[in-house]
C-alpha positions as CSV (number, residue, x, y, z in Angstrom):
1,X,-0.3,-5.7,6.0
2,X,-1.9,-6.0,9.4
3,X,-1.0,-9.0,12.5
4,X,-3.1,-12.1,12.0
5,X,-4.2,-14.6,14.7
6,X,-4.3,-18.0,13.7
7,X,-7.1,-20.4,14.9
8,X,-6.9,-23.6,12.9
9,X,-10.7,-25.0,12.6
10,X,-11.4,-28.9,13.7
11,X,-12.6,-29.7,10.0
12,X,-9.1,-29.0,8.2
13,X,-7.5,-31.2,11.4
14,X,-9.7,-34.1,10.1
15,X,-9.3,-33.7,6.8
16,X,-5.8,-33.5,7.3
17,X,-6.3,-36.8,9.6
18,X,-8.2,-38.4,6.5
19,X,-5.4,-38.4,4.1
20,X,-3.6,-41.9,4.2
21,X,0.3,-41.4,4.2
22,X,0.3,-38.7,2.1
23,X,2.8,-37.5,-0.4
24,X,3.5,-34.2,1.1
25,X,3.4,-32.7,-3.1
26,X,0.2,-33.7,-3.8
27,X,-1.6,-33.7,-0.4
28,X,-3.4,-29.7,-0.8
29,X,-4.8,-31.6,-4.3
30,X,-6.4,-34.3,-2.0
31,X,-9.9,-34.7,-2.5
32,X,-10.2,-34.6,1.8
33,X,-8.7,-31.1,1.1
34,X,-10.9,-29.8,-2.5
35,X,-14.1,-31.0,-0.4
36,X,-13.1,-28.2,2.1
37,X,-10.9,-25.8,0.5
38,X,-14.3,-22.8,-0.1
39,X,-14.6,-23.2,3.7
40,X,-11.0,-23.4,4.9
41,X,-11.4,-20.3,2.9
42,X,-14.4,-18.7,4.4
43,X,-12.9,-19.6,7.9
44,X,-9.6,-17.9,7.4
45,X,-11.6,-14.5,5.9
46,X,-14.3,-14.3,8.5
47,X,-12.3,-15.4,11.7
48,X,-8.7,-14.2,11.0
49,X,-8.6,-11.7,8.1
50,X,-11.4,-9.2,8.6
51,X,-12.6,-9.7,4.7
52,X,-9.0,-8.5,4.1
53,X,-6.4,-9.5,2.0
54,X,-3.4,-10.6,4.0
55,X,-0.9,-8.2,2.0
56,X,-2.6,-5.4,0.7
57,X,-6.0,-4.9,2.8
58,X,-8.2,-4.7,0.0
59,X,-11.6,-6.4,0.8
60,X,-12.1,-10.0,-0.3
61,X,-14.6,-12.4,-0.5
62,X,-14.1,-16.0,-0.3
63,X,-15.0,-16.8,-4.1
64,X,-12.0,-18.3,-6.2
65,X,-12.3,-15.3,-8.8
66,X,-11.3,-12.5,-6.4
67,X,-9.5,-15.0,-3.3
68,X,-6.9,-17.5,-3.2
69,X,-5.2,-19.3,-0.3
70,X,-1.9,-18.6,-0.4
71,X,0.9,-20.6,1.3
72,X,3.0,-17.9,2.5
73,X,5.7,-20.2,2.5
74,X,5.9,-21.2,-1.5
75,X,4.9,-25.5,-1.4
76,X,5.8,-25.4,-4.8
77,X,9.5,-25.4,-6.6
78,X,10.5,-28.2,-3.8
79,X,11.1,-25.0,-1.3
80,X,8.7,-25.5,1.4
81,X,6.5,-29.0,0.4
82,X,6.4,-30.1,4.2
83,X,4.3,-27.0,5.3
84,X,1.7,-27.9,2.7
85,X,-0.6,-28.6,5.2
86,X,0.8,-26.6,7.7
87,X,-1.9,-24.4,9.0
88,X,0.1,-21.4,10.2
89,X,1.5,-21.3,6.8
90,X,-1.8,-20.5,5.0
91,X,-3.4,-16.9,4.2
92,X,-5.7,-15.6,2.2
93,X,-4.5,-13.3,-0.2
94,X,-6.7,-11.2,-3.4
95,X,-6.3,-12.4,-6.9
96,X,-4.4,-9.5,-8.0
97,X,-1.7,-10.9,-10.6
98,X,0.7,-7.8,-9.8
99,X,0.9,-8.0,-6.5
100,X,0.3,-9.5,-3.2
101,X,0.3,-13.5,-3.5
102,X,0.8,-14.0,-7.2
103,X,3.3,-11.2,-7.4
104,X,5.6,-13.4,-4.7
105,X,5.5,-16.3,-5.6
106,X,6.6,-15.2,-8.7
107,X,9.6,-13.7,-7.9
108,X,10.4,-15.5,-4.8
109,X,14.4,-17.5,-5.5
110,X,14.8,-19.3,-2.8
111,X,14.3,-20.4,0.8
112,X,16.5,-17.3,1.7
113,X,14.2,-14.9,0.7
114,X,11.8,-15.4,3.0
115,X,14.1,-13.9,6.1
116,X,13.6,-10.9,4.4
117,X,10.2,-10.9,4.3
118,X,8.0,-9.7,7.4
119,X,6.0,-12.8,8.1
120,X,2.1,-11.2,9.7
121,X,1.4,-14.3,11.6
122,X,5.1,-14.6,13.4
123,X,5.9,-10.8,13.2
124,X,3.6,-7.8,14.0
125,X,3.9,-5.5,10.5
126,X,3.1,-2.4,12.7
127,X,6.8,-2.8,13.9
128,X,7.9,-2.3,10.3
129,X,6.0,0.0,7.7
130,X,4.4,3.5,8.8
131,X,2.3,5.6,5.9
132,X,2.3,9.1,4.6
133,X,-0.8,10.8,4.2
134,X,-0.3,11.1,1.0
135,X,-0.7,7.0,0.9
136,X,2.7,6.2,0.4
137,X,3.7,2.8,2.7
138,X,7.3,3.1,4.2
139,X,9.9,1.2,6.1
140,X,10.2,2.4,9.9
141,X,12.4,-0.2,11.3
142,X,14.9,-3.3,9.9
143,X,14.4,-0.8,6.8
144,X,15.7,-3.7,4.1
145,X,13.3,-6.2,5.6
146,X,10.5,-4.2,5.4
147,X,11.4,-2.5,2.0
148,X,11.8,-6.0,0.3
149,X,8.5,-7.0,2.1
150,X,6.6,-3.7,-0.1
151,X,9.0,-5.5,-3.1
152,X,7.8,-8.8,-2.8
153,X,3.7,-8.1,-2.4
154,X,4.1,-4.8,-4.4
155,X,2.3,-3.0,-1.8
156,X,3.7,0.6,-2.8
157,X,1.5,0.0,-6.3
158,X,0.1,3.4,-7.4
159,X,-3.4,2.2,-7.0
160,X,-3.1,1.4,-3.5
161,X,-1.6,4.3,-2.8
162,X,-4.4,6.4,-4.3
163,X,-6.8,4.5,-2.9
164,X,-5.1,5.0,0.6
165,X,-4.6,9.1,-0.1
166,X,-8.5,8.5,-0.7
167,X,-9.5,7.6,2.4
168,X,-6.9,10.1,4.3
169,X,-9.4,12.8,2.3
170,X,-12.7,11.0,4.1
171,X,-10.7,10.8,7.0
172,X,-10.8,15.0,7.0
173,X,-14.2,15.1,7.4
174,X,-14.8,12.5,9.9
175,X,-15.4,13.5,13.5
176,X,-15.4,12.1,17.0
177,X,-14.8,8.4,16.3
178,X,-12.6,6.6,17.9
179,X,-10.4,4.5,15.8
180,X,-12.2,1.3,15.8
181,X,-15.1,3.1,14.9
182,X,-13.5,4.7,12.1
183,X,-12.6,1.2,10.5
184,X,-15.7,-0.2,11.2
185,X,-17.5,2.0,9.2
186,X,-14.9,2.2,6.4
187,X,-15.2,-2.0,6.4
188,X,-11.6,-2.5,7.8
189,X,-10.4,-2.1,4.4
190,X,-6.2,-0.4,5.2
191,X,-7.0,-0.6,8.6
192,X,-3.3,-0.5,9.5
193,X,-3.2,3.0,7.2
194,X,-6.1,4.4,8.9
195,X,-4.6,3.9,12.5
196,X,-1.2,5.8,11.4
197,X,-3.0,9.3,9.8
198,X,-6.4,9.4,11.4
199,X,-4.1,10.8,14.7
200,X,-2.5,12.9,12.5
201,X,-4.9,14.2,10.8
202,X,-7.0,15.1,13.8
203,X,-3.8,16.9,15.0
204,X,-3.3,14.2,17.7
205,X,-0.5,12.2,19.5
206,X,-0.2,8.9,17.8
């Protein structure tokens, strides 16, 4: 889970301004809002994501078969309706049915849950998970905030953990690179993994 910067576009402002008295329920089925919804998505990936999924950091593209925009706050189950169109309330998350997006609103039981979870646009996640080189995720601060946050998205899943030890291995053999440089060529992808062992790794100061 990395910090994300929110720029709403000016085309979901008017299609939002399109929708006559809307019932706050129904309004993300709105044709103003279908007609839009690919490039809402597109926007969020490109400008705000990095290709990434929100949650996990596995690249994405903006087709409905591997993305979904999720409303971080759940619209649905009358627990959040009003931030259906509530721009700061929408990420893009992968498809994945056991974990990230699919996997929370699942299990999500009420409005409470969601102090417990570390929010990426309000909160930075740096603050709250560190990584083990052997790809492990794990809670450095507000330890039950950040432990039901790898709950809730699943983000301790054996696969992503292999695929993080992965990289750590192609990390070895990488060379004077700065950081940046480092996840530019490996496309981003657990960018927020990369940044904690790279330094490490090279025998570094984080």
């Amino acid at each position: 889970m990395f910090k994300i910067v929110k720029s709403e576009p000016s085309f979901f402002k008017s299609a939002k301004a399109k929708i006559k008295k809307p019932k706050v329920s129904s309004a993300w089925n709105s044709s103003e809002i279908e007609g839009i919804r690919l490039k809402l998505r597109e926007h969020i990936l490109l400008e705000e994501q990095n290709l990434l999924c929100a949650y996990c950091e596995k690249q994405l593209d903006s087709s409905p078969k591997n993305s979904n925009i999720d409303h971080f706050r759940l619209k649905a189950g009358h627990l959040f309706p009003e931030k259906t169109l509530n721009y700061d309330n929408l990420l893009v998350s992968c498809n994945t049915s056991s974990r990230c997006s699919r996997h929370k609103d699942k299990h999500i039981k009420s409005k409470n849950d969601y102090d417990n979870i570390v929010n990426p646009i309000t909160e930075n996640p740096d603050d709250f998970f560190g990584y083990l080189i052997t790809g492990k995720i794990i809670a450095i601060n507000n330890t039950s905030k950040a432990e039901f946050t790898i709950k809730i998205f699943q983000l301790g899943q054996a696969s992503l953990n292999r695929q993080r030890q992965d990289i750590a291995k192609t990390l070895k053999n990488i060379t004077n690179l700065s950081l940046d440089e480092v996840c530019d060529i490996l496309g981003n992808q657990f960018c927020s993994f990369i940044k904690v062992v790279y330094p490490k790794i090279k025998g570094e100061e984080l």
